[in-house]
Z-matrix of the N, CA and C atoms (Angstrom, degrees):
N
C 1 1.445
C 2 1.535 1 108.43
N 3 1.001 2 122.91 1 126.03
C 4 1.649 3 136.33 2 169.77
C 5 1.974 4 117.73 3 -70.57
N 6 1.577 5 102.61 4 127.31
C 7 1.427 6 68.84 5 -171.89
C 8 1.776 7 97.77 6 -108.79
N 9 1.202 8 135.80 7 -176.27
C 10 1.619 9 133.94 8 -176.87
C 11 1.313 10 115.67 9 -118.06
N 12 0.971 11 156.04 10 160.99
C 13 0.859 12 156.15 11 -92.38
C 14 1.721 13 112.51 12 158.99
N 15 1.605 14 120.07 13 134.74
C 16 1.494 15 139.45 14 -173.69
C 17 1.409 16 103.73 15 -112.13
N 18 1.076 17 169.67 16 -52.34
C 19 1.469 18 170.16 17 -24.26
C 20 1.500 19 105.92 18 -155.29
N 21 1.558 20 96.90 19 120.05
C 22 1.549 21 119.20 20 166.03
C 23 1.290 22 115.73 21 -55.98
N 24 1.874 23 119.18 22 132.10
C 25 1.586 24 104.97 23 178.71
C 26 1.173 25 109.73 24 -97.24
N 27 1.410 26 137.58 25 137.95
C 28 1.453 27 117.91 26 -170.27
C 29 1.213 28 97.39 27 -110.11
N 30 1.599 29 131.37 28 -160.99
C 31 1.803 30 113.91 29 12.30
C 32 1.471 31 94.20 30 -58.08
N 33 1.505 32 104.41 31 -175.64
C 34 1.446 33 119.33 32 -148.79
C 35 1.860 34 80.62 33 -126.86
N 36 1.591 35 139.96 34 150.67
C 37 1.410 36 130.03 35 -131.57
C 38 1.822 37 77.08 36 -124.89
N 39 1.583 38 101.45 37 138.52
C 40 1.322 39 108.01 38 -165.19
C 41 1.577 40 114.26 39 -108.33
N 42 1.956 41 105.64 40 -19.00
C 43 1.215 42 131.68 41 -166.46
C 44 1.741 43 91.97 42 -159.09
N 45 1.937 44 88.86 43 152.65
C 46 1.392 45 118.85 44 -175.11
C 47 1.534 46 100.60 45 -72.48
N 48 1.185 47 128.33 46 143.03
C 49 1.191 48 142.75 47 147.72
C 50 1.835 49 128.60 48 -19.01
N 51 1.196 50 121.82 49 119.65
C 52 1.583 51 106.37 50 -163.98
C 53 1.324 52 115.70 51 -43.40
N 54 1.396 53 134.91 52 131.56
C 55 1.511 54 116.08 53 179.46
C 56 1.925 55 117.40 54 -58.14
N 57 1.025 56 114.21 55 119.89
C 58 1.553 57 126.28 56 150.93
C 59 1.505 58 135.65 57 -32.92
N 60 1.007 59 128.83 58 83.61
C 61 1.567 60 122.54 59 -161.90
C 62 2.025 61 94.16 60 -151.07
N 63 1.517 62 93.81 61 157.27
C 64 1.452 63 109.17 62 161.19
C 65 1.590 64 103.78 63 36.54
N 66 1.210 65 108.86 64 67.23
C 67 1.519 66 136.61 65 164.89
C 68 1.310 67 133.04 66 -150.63
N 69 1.604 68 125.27 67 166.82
C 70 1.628 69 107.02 68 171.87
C 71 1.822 70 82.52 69 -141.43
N 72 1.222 71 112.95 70 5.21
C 73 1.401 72 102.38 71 174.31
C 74 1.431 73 135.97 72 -96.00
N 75 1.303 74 135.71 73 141.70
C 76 1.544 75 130.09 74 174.98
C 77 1.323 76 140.19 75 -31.65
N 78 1.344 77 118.20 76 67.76
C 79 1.403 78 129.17 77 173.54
C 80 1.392 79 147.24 78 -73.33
N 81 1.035 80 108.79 79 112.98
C 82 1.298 81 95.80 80 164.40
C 83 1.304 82 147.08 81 -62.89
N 84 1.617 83 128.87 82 115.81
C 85 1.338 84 110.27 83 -161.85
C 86 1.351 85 104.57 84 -131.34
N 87 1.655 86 116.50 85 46.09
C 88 1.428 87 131.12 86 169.98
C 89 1.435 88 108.99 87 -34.77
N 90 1.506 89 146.22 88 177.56
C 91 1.310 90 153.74 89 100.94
C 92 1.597 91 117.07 90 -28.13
N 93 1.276 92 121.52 91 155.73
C 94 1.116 93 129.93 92 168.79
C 95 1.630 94 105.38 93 -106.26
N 96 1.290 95 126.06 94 144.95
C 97 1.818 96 131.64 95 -9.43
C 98 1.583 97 94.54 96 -53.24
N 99 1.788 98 112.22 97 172.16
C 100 1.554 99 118.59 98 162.27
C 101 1.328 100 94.01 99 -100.45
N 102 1.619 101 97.50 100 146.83
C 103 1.530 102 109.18 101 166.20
C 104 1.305 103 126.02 102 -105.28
N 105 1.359 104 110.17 103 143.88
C 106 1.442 105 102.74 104 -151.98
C 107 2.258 106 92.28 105 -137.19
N 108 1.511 107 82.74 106 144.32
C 109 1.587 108 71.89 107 -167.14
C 110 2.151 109 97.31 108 -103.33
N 111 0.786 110 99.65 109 138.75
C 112 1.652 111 116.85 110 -172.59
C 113 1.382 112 112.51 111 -57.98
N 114 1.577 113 130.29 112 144.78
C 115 1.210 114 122.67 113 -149.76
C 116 1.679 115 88.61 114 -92.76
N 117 1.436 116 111.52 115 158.42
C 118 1.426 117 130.21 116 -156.98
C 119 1.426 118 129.47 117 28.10
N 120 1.315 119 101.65 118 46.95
C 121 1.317 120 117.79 119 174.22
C 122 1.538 121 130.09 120 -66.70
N 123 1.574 122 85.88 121 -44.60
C 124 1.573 123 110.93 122 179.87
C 125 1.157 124 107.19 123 -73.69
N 126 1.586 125 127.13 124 151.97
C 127 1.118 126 149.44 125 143.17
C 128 1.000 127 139.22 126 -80.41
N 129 1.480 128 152.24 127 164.82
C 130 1.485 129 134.22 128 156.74
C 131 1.596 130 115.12 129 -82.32
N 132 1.213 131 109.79 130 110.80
C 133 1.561 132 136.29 131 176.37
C 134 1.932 133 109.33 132 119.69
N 135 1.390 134 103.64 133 -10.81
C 136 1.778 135 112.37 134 -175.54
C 137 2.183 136 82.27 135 -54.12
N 138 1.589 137 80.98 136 139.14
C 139 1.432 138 87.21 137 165.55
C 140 1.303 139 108.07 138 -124.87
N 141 1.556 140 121.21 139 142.75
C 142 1.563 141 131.02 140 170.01
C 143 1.429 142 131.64 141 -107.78
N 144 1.578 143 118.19 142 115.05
C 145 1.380 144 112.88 143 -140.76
C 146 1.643 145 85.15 144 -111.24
N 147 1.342 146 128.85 145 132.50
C 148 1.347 147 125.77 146 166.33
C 149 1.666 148 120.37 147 -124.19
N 150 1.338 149 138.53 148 169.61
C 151 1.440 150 144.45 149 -134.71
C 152 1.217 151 81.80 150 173.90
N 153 1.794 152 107.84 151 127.42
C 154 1.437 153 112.55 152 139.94
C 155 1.495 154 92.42 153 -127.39
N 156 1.689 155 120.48 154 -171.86
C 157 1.627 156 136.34 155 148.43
C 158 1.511 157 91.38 156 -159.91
N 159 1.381 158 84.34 157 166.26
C 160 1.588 159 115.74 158 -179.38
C 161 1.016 160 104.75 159 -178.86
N 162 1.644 161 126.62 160 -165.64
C 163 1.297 162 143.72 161 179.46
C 164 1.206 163 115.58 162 -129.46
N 165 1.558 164 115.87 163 160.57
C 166 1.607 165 119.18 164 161.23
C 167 1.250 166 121.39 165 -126.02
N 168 1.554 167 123.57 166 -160.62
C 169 1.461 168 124.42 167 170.79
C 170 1.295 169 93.13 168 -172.30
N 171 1.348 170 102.47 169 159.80
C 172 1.632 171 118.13 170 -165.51
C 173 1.286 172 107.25 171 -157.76
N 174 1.787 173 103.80 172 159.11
C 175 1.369 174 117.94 173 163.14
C 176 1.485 175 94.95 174 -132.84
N 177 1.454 176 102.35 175 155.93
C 178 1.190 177 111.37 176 -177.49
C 179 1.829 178 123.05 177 58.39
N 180 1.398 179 103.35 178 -143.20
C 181 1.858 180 96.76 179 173.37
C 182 1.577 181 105.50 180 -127.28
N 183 1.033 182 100.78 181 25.95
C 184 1.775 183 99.76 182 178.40
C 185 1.908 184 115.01 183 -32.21
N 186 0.982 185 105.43 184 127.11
C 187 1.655 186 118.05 185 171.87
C 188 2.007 187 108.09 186 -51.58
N 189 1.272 188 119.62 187 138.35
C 190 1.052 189 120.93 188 178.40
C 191 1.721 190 101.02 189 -133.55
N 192 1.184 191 110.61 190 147.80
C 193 1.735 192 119.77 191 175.09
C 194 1.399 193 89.08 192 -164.04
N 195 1.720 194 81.73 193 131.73
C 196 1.769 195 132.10 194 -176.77
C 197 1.287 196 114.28 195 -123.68
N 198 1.250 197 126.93 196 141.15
C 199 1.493 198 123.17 197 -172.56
C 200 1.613 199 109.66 198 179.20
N 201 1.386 200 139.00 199 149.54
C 202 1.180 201 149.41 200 -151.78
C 203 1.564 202 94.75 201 -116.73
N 204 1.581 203 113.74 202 153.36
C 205 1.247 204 100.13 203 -157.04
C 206 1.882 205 104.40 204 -160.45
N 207 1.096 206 107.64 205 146.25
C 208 1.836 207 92.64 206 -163.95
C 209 1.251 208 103.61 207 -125.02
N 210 1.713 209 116.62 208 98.42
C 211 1.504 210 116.11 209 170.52
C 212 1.677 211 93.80 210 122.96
N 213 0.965 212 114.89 211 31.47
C 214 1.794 213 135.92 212 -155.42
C 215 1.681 214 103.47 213 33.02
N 216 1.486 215 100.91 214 -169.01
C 217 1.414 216 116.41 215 -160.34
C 218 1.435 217 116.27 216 -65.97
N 219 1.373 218 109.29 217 -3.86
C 220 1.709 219 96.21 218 169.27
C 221 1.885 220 104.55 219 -120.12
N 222 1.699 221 96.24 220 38.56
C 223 1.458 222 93.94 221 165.15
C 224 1.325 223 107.02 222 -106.21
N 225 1.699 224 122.71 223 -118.74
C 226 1.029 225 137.64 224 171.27
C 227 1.491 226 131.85 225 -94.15
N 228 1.533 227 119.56 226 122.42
C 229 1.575 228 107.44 227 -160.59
C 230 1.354 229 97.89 228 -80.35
N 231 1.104 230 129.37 229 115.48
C 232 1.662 231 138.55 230 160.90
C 233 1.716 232 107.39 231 -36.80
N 234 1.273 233 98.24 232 -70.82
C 235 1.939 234 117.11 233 -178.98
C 236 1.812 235 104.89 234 -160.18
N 237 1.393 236 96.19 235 125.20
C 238 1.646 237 104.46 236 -165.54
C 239 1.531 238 84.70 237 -137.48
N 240 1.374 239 118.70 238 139.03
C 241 1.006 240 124.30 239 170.91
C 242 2.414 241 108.82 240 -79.49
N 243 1.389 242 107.65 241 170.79
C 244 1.263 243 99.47 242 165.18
C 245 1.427 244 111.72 243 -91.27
N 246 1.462 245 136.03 244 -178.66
C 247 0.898 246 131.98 245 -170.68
C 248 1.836 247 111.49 246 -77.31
N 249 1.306 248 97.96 247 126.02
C 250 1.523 249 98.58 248 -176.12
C 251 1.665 250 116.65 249 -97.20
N 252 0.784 251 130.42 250 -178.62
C 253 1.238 252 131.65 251 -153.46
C 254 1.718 253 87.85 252 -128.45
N 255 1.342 254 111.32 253 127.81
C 256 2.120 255 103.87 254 -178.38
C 257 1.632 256 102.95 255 -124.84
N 258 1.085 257 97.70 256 159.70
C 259 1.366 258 115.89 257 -161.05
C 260 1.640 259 102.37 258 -72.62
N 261 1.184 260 128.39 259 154.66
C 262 1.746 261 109.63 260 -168.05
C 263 1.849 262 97.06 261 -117.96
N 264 1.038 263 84.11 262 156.44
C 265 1.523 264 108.60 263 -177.80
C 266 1.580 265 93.95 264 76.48
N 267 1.058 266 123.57 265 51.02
C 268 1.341 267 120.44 266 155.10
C 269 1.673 268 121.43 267 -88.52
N 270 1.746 269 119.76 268 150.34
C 271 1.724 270 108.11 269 -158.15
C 272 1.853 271 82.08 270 -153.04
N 273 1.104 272 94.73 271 84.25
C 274 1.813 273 110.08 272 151.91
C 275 1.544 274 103.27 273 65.69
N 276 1.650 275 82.64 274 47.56
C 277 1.980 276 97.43 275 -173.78
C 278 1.807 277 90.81 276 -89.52
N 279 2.017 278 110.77 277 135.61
C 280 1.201 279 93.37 278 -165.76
C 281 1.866 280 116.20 279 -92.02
N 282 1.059 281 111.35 280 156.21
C 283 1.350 282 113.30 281 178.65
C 284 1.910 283 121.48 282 -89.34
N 285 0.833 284 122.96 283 -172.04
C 286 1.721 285 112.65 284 165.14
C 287 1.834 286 99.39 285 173.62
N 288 1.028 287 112.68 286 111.22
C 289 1.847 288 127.12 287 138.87
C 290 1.375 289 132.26 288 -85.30
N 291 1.553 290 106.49 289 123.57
C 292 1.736 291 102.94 290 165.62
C 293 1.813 292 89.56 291 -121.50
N 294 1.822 293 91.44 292 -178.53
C 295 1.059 294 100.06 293 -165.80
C 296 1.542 295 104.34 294 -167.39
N 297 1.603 296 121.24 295 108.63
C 298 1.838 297 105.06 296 -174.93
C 299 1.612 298 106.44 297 -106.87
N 300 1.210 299 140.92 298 143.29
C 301 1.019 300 140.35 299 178.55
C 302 1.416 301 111.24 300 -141.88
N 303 1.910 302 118.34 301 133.29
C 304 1.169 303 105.18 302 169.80
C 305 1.387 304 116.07 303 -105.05
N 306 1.445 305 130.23 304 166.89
C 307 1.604 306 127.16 305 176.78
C 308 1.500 307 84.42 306 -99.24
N 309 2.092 308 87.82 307 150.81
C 310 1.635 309 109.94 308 -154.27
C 311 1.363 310 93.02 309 -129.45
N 312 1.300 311 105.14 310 -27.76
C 313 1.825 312 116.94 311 159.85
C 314 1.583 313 124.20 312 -171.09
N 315 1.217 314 121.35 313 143.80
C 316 1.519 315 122.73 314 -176.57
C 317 1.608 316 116.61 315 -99.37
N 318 0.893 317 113.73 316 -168.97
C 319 1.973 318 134.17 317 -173.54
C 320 1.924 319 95.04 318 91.21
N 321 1.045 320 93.02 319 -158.68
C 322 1.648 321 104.95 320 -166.88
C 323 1.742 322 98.71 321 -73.11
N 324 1.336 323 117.74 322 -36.18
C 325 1.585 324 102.88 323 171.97
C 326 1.317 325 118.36 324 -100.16
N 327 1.355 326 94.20 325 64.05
C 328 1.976 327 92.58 326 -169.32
C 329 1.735 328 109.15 327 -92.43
N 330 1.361 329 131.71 328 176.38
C 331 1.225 330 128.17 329 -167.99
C 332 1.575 331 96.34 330 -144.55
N 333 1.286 332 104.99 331 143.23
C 334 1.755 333 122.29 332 161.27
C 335 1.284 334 111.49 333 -114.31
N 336 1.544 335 127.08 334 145.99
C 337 1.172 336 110.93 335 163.27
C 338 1.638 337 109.76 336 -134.66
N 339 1.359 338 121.46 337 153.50
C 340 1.739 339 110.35 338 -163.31
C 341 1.840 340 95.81 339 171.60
N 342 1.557 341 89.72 340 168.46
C 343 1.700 342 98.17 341 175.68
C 344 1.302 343 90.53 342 -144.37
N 345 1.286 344 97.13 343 -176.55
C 346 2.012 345 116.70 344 162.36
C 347 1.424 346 105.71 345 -167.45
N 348 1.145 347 112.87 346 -142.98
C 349 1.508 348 117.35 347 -145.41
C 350 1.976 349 83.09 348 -167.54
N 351 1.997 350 88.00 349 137.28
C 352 1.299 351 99.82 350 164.45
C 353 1.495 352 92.40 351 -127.89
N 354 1.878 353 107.99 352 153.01
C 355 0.891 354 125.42 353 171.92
C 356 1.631 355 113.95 354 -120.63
N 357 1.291 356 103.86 355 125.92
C 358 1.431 357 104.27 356 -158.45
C 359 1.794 358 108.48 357 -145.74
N 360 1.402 359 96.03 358 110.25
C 361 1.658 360 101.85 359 -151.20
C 362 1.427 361 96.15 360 -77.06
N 363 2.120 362 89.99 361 162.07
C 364 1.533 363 96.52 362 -168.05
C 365 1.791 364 88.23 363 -109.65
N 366 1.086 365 115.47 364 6.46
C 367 1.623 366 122.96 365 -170.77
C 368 1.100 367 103.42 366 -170.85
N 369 1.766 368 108.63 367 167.32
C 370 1.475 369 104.83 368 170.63
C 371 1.622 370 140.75 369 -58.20
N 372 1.443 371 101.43 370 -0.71
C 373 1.317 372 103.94 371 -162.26
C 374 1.648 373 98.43 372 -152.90
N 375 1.768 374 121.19 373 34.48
C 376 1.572 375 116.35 374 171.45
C 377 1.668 376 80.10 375 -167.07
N 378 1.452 377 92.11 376 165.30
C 379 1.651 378 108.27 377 175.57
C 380 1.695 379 84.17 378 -156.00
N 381 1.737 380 90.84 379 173.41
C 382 1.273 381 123.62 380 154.42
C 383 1.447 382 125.52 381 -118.43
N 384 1.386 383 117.41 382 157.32
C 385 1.727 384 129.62 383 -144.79
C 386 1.578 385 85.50 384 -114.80
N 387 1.317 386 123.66 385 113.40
C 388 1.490 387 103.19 386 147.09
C 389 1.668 388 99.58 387 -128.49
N 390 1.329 389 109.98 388 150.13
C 391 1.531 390 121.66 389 144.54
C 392 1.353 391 131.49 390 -18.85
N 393 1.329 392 114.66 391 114.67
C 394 1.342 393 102.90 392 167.08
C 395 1.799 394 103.98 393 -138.47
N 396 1.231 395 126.43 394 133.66
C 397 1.434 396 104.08 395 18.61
C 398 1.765 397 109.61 396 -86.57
N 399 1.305 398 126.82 397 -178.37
C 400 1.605 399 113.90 398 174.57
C 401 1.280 400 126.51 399 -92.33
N 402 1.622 401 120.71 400 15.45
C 403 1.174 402 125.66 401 -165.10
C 404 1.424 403 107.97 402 -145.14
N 405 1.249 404 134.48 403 143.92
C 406 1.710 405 127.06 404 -143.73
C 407 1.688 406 77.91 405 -103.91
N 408 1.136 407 142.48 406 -41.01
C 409 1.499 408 137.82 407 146.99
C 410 1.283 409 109.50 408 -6.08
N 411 1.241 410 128.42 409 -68.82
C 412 1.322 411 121.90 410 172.62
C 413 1.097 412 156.62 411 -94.97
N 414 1.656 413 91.09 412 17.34
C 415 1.963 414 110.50 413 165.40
C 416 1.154 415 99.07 414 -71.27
N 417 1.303 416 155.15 415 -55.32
C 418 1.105 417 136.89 416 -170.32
C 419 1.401 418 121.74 417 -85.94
N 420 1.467 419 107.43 418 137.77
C 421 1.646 420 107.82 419 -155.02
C 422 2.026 421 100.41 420 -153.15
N 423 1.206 422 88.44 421 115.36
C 424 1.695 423 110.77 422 -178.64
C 425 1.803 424 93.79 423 -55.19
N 426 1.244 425 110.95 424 121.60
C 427 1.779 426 115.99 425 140.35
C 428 1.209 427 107.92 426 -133.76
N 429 1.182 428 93.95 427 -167.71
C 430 1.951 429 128.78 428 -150.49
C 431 1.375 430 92.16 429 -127.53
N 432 1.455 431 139.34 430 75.89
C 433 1.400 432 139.32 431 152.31
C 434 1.578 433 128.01 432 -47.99
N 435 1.440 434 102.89 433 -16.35
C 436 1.220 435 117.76 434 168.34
C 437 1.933 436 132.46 435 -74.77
N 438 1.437 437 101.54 436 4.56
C 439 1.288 438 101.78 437 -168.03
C 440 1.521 439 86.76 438 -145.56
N 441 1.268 440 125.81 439 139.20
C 442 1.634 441 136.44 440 150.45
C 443 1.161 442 114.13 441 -8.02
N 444 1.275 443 157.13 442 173.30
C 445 1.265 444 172.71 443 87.81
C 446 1.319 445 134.77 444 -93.40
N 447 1.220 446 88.42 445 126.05
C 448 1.682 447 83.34 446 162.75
C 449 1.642 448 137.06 447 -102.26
N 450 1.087 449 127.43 448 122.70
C 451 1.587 450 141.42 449 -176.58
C 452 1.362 451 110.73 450 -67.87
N 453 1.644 452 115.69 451 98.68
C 454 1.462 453 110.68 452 171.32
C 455 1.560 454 128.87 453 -104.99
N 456 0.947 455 123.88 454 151.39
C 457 1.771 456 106.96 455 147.18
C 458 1.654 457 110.53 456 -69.99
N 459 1.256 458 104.36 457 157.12
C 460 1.536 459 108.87 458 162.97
C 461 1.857 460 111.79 459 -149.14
N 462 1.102 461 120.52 460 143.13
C 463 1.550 462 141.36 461 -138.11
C 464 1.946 463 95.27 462 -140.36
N 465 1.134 464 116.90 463 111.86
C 466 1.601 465 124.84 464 156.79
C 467 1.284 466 122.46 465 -119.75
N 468 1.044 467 113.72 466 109.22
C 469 1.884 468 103.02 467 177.60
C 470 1.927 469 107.17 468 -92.53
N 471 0.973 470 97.00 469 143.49
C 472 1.813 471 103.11 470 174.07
C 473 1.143 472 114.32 471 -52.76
N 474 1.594 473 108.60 472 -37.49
C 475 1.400 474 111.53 473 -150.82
C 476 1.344 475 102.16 474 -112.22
N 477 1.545 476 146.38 475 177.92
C 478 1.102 477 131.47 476 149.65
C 479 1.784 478 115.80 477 -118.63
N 480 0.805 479 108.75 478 145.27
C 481 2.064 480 106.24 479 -159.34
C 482 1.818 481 89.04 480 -175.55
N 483 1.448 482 114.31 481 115.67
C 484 1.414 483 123.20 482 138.20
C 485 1.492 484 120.13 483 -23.30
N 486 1.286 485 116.33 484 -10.71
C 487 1.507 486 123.65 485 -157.23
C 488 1.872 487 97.51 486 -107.53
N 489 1.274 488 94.14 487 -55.05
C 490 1.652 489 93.35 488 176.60
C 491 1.395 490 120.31 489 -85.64
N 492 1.809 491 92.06 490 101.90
C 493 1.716 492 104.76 491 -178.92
C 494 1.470 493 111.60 492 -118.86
N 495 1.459 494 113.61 493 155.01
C 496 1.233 495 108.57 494 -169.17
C 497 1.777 496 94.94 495 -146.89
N 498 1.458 497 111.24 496 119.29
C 499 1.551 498 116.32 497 163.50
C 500 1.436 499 115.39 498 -96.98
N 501 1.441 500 126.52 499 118.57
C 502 1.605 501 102.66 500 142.85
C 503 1.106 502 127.76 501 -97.08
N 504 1.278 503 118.65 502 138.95
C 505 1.177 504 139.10 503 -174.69
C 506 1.989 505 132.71 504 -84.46
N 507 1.447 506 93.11 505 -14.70
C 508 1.484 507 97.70 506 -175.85
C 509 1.745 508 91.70 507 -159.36
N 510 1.894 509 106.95 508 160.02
C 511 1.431 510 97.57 509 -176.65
C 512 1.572 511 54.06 510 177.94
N 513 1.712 512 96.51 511 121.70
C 514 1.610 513 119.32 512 170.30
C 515 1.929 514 87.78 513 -132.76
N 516 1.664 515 93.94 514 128.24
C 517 1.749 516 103.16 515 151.02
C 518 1.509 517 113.69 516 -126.41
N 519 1.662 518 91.05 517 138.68
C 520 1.872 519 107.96 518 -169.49
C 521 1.186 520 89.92 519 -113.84
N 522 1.605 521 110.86 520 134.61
C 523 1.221 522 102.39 521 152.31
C 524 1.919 523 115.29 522 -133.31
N 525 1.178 524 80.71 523 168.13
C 526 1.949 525 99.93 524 -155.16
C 527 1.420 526 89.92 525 -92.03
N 528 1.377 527 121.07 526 113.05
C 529 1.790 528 115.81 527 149.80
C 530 1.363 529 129.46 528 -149.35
């Protein structure tokens, strides 16, 4: 009998993510250490469950897009939201993404397929839930199980302003086998 398995991949994150500010480009704003999941790790049916939160701040309504990402932000977007539109005068209102995905097959053309949910407050104390990713087109997503990766957050603001900053603070990956 085989038994399965829940298990956190570490290192385990010791410090917040560099803060995010005065950009319009695709960042990564993981925690430090990055976690990186080991090459042929995965299985076919292993599922990988990920969680970040943090906070932001804003001026105005600048567009924000968040999304989880495998091999950092200029690899493969796992689930990235589109650019959302945020509520302005927001001040370290907190954010949070999960995301479950199972592998459907491994080697260098291997596939995951999965969604989650970002929560992305409209005040200090309510948000709204959308889907990510928002298009069934893009639950399924080609990787390379054969090579290391690394698991990021990634952070774009529309706008660029000293004002719109964004930390995350935590980014746990579980995986199921």
């Amino acid at each position: 009998m085989r038994q399965y398995w829940v298990a956190p991949v570490g290192p385990f994150h010791t410090a917040d993510g560099t803060a995010y500010a005065t950009s319009i480009t695709l960042t990564d704003v993981s925690p430090a250490p990055q976690i990186t999941l080991p090459a042929n790790m995965l299985e076919i049916g292993s599922e990988i469950e990920l969680e970040a939160s943090g906070f932001f701040s804003n001026t105005a309504t600048p567009t924000l897009l968040l999304g989880f990402y495998l091999g950092g932000v200029a690899g493969v977007a796992l689930a990235a939201s589109t650019a959302v539109t945020t509520t302005t005068a927001a001040v370290a209102w907190p954010f949070q993404l999960r995301y479950r995905g199972v592998v459907r097959s491994i080697g260098a053309a291997g596939s995951i397929v999965g969604q989650g949910r970002l929560y992305l407050p409209t005040s200090l104390v309510a948000s709204t839930t959308r889907f990510i990713p928002e298009t069934a087109a893009l639950r399924t997503v080609a990787i390379d199980t054969t090579v290391a990766k690394t698991v990021t957050v990634g952070a774009q603001w529309g706008t660029s302003s000293a004002s719109n900053t964004l930390t995350c603070q935590d980014l746990s990956v579980r995986l199921v086998t």
